[in-house]
N, C-alpha and C positions, 0 to 999 in steps of 0.2 A: 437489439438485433431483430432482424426479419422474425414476425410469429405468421404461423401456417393453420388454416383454416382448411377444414374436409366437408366439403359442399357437394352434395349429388355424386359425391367417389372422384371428386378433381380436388387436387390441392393447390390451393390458392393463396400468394405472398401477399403479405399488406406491408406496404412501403412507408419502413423507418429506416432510424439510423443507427451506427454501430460506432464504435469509437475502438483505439486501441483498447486494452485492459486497463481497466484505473482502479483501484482498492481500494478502499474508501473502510478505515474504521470507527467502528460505533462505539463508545467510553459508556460502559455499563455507569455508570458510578455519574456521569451528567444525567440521569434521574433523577437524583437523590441530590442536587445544587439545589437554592433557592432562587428565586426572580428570574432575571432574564437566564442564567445559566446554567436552566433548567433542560434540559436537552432527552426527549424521549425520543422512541423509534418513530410515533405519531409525528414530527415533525420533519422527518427521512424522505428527501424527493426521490420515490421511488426508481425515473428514469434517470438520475443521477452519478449513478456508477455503477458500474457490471457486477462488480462483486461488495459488497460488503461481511465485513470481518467484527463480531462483536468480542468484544474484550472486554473481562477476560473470563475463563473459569480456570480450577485449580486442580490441584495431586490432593487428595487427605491421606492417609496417615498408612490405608490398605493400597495404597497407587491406583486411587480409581481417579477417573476426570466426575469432576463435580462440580455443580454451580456454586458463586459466590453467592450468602445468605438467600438462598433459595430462589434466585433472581427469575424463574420458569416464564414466568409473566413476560417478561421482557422478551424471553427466546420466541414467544408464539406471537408475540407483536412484529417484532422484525421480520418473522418469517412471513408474516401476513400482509407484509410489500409484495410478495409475489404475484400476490392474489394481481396487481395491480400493473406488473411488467413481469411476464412468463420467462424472459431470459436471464431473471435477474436473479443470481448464485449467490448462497449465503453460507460463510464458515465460520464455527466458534474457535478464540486461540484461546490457548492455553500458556497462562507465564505469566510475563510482561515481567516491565522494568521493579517492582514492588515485590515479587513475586520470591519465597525462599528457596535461591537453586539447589540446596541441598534436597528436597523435593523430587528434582528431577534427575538429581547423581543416583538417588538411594529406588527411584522410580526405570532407570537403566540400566541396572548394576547386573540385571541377571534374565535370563530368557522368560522365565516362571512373573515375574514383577511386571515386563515388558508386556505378555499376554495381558495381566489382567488389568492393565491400563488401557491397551488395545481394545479387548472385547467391552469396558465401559465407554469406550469413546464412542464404539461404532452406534453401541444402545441412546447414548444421550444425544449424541449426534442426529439419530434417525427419529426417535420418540420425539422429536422438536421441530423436526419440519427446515435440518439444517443442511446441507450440500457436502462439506466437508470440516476439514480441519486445519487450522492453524496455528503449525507449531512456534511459540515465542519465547525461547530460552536465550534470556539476554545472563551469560552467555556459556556455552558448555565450558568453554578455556577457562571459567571463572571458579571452576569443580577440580574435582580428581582427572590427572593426564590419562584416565582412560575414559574418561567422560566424551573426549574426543571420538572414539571409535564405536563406542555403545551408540552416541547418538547415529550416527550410523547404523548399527543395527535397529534404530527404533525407526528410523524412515524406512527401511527397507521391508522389519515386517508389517510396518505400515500400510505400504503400498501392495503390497503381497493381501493384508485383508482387506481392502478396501475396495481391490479389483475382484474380489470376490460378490461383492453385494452389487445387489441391482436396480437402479442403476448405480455403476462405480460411484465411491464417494473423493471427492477431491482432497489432497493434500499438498498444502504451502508450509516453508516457513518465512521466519522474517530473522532477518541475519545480519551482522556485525559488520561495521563500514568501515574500521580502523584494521591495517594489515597485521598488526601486534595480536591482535585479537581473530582475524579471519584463521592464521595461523595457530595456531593455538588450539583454534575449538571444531576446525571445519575437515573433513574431506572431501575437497568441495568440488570434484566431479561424480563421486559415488550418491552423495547427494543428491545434485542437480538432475542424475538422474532417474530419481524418485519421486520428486516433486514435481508437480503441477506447473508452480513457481514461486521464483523467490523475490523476494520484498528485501531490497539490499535500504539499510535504515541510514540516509547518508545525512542526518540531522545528530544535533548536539554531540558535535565534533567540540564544540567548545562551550563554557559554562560558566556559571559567576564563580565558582571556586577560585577562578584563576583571577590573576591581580591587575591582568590586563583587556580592554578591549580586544573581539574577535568576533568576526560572524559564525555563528552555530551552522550557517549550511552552503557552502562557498562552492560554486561550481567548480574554478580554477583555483590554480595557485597563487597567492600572495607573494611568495620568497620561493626561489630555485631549491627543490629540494622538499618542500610542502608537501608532505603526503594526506594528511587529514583536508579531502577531500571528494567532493561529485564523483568527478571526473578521473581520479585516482582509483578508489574503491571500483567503481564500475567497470573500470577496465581490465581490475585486478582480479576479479571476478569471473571476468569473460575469459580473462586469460589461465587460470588454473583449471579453465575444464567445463566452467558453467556454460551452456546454449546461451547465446545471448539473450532468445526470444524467450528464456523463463525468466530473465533479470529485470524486477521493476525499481525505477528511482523511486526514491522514498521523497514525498515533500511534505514540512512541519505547515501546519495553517496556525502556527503560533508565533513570536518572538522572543529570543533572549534580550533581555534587557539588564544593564548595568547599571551602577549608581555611580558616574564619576567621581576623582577623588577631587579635581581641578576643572570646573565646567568649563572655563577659557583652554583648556588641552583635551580635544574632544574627536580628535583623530581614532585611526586603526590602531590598538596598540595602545591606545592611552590608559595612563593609571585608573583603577577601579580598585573601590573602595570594599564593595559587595554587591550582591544582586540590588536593581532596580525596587519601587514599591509594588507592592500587590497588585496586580490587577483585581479590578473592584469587585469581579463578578468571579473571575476563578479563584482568587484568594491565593494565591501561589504569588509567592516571591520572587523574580527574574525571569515569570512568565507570563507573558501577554499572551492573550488568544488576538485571532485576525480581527476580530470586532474591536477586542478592547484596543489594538492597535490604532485602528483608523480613529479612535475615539480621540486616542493619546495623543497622534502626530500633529492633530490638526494645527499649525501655527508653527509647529516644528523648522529641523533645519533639514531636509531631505539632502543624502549623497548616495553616490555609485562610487563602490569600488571596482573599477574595471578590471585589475586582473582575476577579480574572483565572480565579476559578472553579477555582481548582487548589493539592496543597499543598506544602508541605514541610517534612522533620523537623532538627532541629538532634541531632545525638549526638555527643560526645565532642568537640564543637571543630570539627565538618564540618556541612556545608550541603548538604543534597540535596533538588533539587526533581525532581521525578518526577507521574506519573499513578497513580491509586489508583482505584478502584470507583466514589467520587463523583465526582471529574473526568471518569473516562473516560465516566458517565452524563451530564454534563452537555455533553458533546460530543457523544455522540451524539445527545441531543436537537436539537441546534443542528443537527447533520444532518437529522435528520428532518424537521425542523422548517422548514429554505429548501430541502427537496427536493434533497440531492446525491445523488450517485449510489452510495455508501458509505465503506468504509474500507481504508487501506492500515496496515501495521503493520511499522514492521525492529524486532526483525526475531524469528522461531523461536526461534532456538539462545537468545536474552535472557530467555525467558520461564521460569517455574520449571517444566521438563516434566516432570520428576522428582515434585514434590508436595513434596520432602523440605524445602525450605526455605520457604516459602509454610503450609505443611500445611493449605490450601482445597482439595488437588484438582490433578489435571496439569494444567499450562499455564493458571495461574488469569486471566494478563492476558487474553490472548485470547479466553479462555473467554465471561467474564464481557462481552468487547467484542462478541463475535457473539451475546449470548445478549437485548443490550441493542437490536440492530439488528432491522428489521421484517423479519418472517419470515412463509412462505408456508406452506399445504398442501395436497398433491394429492390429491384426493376422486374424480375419476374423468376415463376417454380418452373424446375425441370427437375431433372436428376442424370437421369441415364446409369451408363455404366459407372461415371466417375463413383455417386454415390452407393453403388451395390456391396451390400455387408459395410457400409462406413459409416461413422460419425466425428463430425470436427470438421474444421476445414480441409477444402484441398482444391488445386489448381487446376483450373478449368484448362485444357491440352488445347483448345484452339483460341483462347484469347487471354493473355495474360493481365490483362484489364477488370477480368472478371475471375469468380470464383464459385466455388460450389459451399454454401455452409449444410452438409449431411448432417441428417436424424435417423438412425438406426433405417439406413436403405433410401430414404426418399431426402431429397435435394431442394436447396432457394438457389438460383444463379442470380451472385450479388454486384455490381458493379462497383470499384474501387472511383473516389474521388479524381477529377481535373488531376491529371501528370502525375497519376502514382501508379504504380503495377504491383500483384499481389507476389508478395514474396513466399515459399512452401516452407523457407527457412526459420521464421519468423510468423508465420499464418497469419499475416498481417495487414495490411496495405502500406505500401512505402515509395520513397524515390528508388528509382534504379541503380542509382551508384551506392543505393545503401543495404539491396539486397545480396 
C-alpha cells in the first residue's frame, strides 16, 4: 500500500500497489526441515502479502499463549519484514490442526481463564513486534456444546481488549468450511462481528482416508447436492451473518495425492488404496507441497474437472489433485465476483520460493494468486475532511474511482485499477455489479 513521507510539513505518496487482502501463512516448524525444505522467515518476499500469519503458538497448562519450544527468534525475524514494507501486518495464531483442543475448552470454560489468556496474548503479542492475533481452533464443535458460545465470549473480550491498546491490535480467526461443523462450533454473525476477518479453510474437504479419488479443494460441485465445497462454505458464511468483506478463501499451495488401487481406473472417484508416497522434501504422505508437485507432474497425465473448476494429474500409479493458474483464476474470479474480502494461502514454506522446481519464477503460487486479485494505485496525498478523526479506508464523495486510505487524520487519494470502482462495502476495489 501507499507509504507517506513528511518532507518540509507536506506529506508526500510514493507510488505503489495494493492488492486485495491475501494472508499468507508462515509454518514455524519449516525451520527446523532439512535441505531444500528448509523454509525460514529470511526467505519471506516481504512485498508479498499484506498480512502474514505465523503458526503456531499454544495454551500451557496456566492458559497463557506461549511459544512453541521457545521459537522468540523466529517471531523477531518475521517481524523484521517490516523493517522492509511499512504496511506489511503481522499476526501470531494460536491452534492449528495438531494442536490439543481440550486446551482451548478448558482455556474458555470461565471468565477468570479467558482473562489470563487475554492479558498473555496482548504481552507476547506486543514484546514481539506482532500486529495481532489469530485465532485457529480447528474446531470449537469438536469440544463441549458450550464451547460454541464461550468461544464467543473469548472473541468478544477479545476485541474489547485489543481496542484498548494503542495502536489497536488485530484479530482474525480461521474457521471450518464443512456446514456439519460451521454449525456446530460457530455463532457466526456474533463473531464476524468481532473479528477483523475471517479465513474460511476451504481446503481438505477430502483426504487419503477415504477409499476413493476427490479433489481436496473444488470450487463447484461434482454431484447435485455436493456441499463440501469453495463455493458452498463461502456462501454459507455470507449467508448466516458474516460481512462478506471479512470472508477470505482459503488456497492450499499443496496437493492430496493418492495411490491408486488400479492405475488403468484413474478417474474422479476411482479406487484408492492409500495416500500417495512422500514427498521427498516434506516427508508427509499424501502431501505434496506446489514445488514437489511441479517436480512430480512432469511427464504426467494433466485433467480438469470442470464442474469443480479444478485439476488433476495421474503419474506413475498416484493421484494428485492440487490448484494450478487456471483454478487458482477461477477462484479468484468467484471472489471478485460475490465481493469477498480476499485471500488466505498455508502456506510460504509449500510454495516453490526457490524457482528451481517450478522454473516460472520464485513463489510462482502465490505470485500468480496476488497478481490475479484487484489491485490499487497511489497517484497523489490529500485528506481533507474525508480523513478527519479516521483511519482505514473510506470513499472518496466526488469520485468513486478513487478513495481515501486514512492514518489517524491525514489521507493518500488512491485510484482504483481499469473498470473497477471502490466499493465502502467491501473497502475494496471491485466491479460494479459486485459492489
Amino acid at each position: 500500500m501507499s507509504r507517506l513521507l513528511l518532507i518540509a510539513g507536506v506529506w508526500l505518496a510514493l507510488a505503489t500497489i495494493t492488492s486485495c487482502r491475501l494472508v499468507c501463512y508462515y509454518d514455524g516448524e519449516a525451520a527446523s526441515r532439512d535441505s531444500t525444505g528448509r523454509f525460514t522467515p529470511a526467505n519471506i518476499d516481504p512485498e508479498l502479502c499484506t498480512h502474514l500469519i505465523y503458526a503456531f503458538a499454544v495454551i500451557d497448562n496456566q492458559n497463557k499463549l506461549v511459544p512453541i519450544n521457545n521459537n522468540i527468534s523466529l517471531y523477531k525475524d518475521l517481524n523484521n519484514l517490516k523493517t522492509k514494507n511499512s504496511q506489511l501486518k503481522t499476526m501470531l495464531a494460536v491452534g492449528g490442526p495438531n494442536f490439543d483442543n481440550q486446551k482451548f475448552s478448558t482455556m474458555v470454560a470461565a471468565a477468570n481463564t479467558r482473562s489470563s489468556f487475554i492479558t498473555s496474548a496482548i504481552a507476547l503479542i506486543k514484546d514481539n513486534g506482532f500486529d495481532g492475533l489469530n485465532l485457529d481452533w480447528q474446531y470449537p464443535g469438536d469440544g463441549q456444546p458450550q464451547d460454541k458460545t464461550r468461544f464467543t465470549s473469548l472473541c468478544q473480550e477479545l476485541r474489547t481488549a485489543f481496542q484498548a491498546e494503542n495502536p489497536p491490535l488485530l484479530l482474525s480467526a480461521s474457521v471450518s468450511a464443512v456446514k456439519a461443523m460451521i454449525d456446530k462450533s460457530y455463532e457466526v454473525a456474533k463473531i464476524a462481528s468481532e473479528v477483523d476477518f475471517l479465513n474460511v479453510l476451504t481446503f481438505g474437504f477430502h483426504d487419503t482416508s477415504e477409499t476413493k479419488t476427490a479433489h481436496h479443494s473444488p470450487l463447484g460441485a461434482l454431484t447435485a447436492g455436493d456441499i463440501l465445497t469453495t463455493e458452498y462454505a463461502m456462501a454459507y458464511w455470507k449467508n448466516l451473518g458474516a460481512p462478506k468483506n471479512k470472508l477470505n478463501m482459503a488456497f492450499a499451495a499443496y496437493g492430496v495425492a493418492f495411490t491408486l488401487t488400479d492405475p488403468s481406473n484413474s478417474g474422479v472417484g476411482a479406487p484408492a488404496s492409500g495416500p500417495a508416497e512422500p514427498g521427498c522434501y516434506g516427508g508427509t504422505a499424501g502431501i505434496w507441497s506446489y514445488y514437489e508437485i511441479c517436480l512430480y507432474i512432469k511427464g504426467g497425465d494433466l485433467r480438469w474437472i470442470p464442474e469443480q473448476s479444478v485439476p488433476y494429474t495421474v503419474t506413475e500409479g498416484q493421484w494428485v489433485g492440487y490448484d494450478n493458474t487456471t483454478s487458482i483464476d477461477a477462484k479468484v474470479k468467484h471472489i471478485v465476483d460475490n465481493g469477498y474480502g480476499g485471500a488466505c494461502v498455508w502456506a510460504l514454506d509449500l510454495d516453490d520460493y526457490t524457482g528451481q522446481f517450478c522454473q516460472i519464477g520464485s513463489n510462482p503460487f502465490i505470485s500468480h494468486l496476488k497478481s490475479k486479485l484487484p489491485a490499487t494505485t497511489t497517484t497523489t496525498t490529500t485528506g481533507g475532511d474525508v480523513c478527519n478523526g479516521k483511519t482505514g479506508l473510506h470513499p472518496n464523495p466526488e469520485n468513486n474511482t478513487t478513495f481515501y486510505n486514512c492514518d489517524h487524520g491525514t489521507g493518500t487519494l488512491q485510484s482504483c485499477n481499469a473498470d473497477l470502482i471502490f466499493c465502502d462495502s467491501c473497502k475494496c476495489c471491485n466491479r460494479p455489479s459486485a459492489c
